[in-house]
C-alpha positions, 0 to 999 in steps of 0.5 A: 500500500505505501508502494502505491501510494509513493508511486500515485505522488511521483505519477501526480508530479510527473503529470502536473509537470506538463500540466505547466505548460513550458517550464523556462529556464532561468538564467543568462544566454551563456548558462542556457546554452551550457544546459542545452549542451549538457541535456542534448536539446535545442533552445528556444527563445521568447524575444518579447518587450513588456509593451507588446500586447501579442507577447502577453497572450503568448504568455497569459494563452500559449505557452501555459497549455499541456500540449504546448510544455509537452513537446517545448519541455521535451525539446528544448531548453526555453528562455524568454528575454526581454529585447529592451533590458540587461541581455536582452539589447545586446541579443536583439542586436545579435539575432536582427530581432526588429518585431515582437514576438520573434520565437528564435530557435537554436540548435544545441550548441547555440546556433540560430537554425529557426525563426519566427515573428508574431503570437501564433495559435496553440497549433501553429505554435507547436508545428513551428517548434516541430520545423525549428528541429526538421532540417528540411523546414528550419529557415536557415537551411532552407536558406543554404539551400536557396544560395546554392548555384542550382537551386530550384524555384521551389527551393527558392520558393520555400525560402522565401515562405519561411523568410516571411514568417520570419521577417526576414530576408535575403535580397540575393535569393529574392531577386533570383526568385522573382527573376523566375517568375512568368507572368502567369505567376503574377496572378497566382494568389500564393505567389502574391501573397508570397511577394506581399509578405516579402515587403514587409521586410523590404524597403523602396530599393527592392525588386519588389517595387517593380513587381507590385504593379503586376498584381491582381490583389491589394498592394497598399499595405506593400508599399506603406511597409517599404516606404516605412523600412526606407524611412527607419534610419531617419525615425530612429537615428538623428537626422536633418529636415532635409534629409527627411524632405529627400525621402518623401521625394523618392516616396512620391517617386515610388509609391502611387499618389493615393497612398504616398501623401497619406504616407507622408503625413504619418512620417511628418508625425515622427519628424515633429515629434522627435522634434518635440515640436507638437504644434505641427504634430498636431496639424499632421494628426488631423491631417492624417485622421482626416483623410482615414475616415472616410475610408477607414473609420476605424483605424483613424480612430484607433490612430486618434486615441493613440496620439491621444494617449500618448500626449496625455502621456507626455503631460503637455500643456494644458492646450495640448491636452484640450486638443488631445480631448478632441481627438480621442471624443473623435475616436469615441464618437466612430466606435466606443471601446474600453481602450478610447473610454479609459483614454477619455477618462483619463484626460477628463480627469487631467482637465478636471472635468470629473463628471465626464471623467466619471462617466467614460470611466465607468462605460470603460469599465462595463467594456472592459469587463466585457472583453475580459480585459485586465480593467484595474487601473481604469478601476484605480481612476475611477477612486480617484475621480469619486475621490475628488468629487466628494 
């Protein structure tokens, strides 16, 4: 009987081991590597920032299942590291991670053999652990592979498959792919699809540009992702009003009239506010949200209460927070959610107007809840508006 019993306890351990879902090891890059070597198994790495909302549910949905710590706790060592602090810079730096999250897979001996960029369901999450260790699926090698003198379309093809979901890619293999390209091609919707999710990672100099116009499907978001990779440098370096002006002349260049003023305007947006010249900002928030709406209600209001947060965030002066008032009453006013009611809330409360304050803060609440949101600090506000008004 006390043989049974030992064996029930250790059964009990054993299954609510997987029942945790992926167990992550705790310590530096080096020291994982270390035990991946010791127990034979690749690593995987969590590359998340504590802003991202798609790294949450990864962590809050994902990576808690039994299914998922099954196969990742038998197969690799699991880290997590956050891309904006200690290690963590220096290995963004080191892997190219430029979008969150990047799940990046190594072999034993810490070489990069996978990639994958975005919070996938529990399905797909798995099946990329299972390709992160098939030499014929990891990215890395579907790359040597491509880089080879008689490489087939079809390796050429799934590199780039691979590369895509990845955000990555390599402008030698994607210039030999599209070269092999009919124009029959051009109206397959795999191979569209193939060329659009390429762009993303590209910028206005690739051969891609001189592809788009061939398709048959949507190619707005296309150009807005290279016209934003052409313009990275200048966002996040240091750099003059002309340069940026030299830019926007091979945006209107390159891109077709519809969309390059539009596009323009959201980057005079970055120029003005690392400039922290919040006038123009401003000019250009309005310019931008006016011609989105008509088009696209929800994402100029989505765009609103964004600018909106984010001035209330900088505690500006009062005039720049009426302003942001205005825009995020615009967000509202296209389509109520919790996220533009705390907004509203928020900045009401900043005004002293708590009987407004009040009321969006309780219609966020109600919607928040509603959605399964985490509402705390709405609640938190919601005292200090009763607060002030006794």
């Amino acid at each position: 009987m006390k043989l049974i019993s030992t064996l029930f306890i250790l059964l009990s351990v054993s299954l609510s081991t997987f029942a945790q879902g992926i167990q992550f090891f705790e310590g530096t890059w080096e020291e994982a590597k270390a035990e991946a070597k010791k127990q034979n198994k690749h690593i995987f790495m969590d590359a998340y920032t504590t802003w991202c909302g798609p790294c949450k549910m990864l962590k809050k949905k994902i990576f808690p299942q039994d299914e998922v710590g099954k196969l990742y706790n038998e197969t690799f060592i699991s880290v997590a590291f956050d891309m904006e602090k200690g290690e963590g810079i220096e290995l963004a730096r080191a892997f190219d991670v430029k979008a969150y999250p990047t799940l990046l897979f190594f072999s034993a001996e810490g070489e990069l053999v996978h990639k994958s960029v975005g919070a996938p369901e529990a399905t797909n999450f798995i099946q990329i652990g299972k390709d992160a260790v098939d030499p014929s699926k990891q990215l890395y090698a579907l790359e040597k592979k491509a880089l080879k003198e008689d490489a087939k379309q079809e390796d050429l093809q799934n590199y780039i498959k691979a590369a895509g979901q990845a955000f990555t890619s390599n402008d030698v293999i994607l210039n030999k792919w599209l070269k092999t390209l009919s124009d029959d091609d051009y109206k397959n919707e795999e191979v569209s699809k193939l060329i659009l999710v390429s762009s993303y990672d590209a910028d206005l100099n690739s051969a891609i540009i001189d592809v788009l116009p061939k398709l048959t499907i949507d190619t707005d978001e296309a150009y807005q992702s290279m016209a934003y990779n052409t313009m990275r440098p200048l966002i996040k370096g240091e750099a003059s009003r002309k340069e940026w002006e030299a830019s926007f002349d091979v945006i209107r260049k390159k891109v077709p009239n519809h969309l390059s003023e539009k596009i323009i305007s959201n980057f005079n947006i970055n120029y003005y506010f690392k400039a922290e010249d919040y006038q123009n900002a401003s000019i250009e928030i309005d310019k931008a949200a006016a011609a989105l709406k008509e088009k696209e209600p929800l994402m100029a209001s989505n765009m609103l209460n964004s600018f909106a947060w984010r001035y209330y965030e900088l505690g500006l002066d009062t005039k720049y927070i009426k302003k942001a008032l205005t825009w995020v009453n615009q967000s509202v006013m296209i389509e109520e959610n919790y996220y533009n009611l705390d907004t509203q809330a928020h900045i009401c409360f900043s005004l002293g107007k708590y009987d407004k304050a009040l009321v969006a803060c309780e219609k966020a609440i109600e919607a928040g809840k509603k959605k399964g949101d985490d509402v705390s600090g709405t609640e938190s506000l919601l005292a200090k508006i009763k607060k002030e008004m006794k």
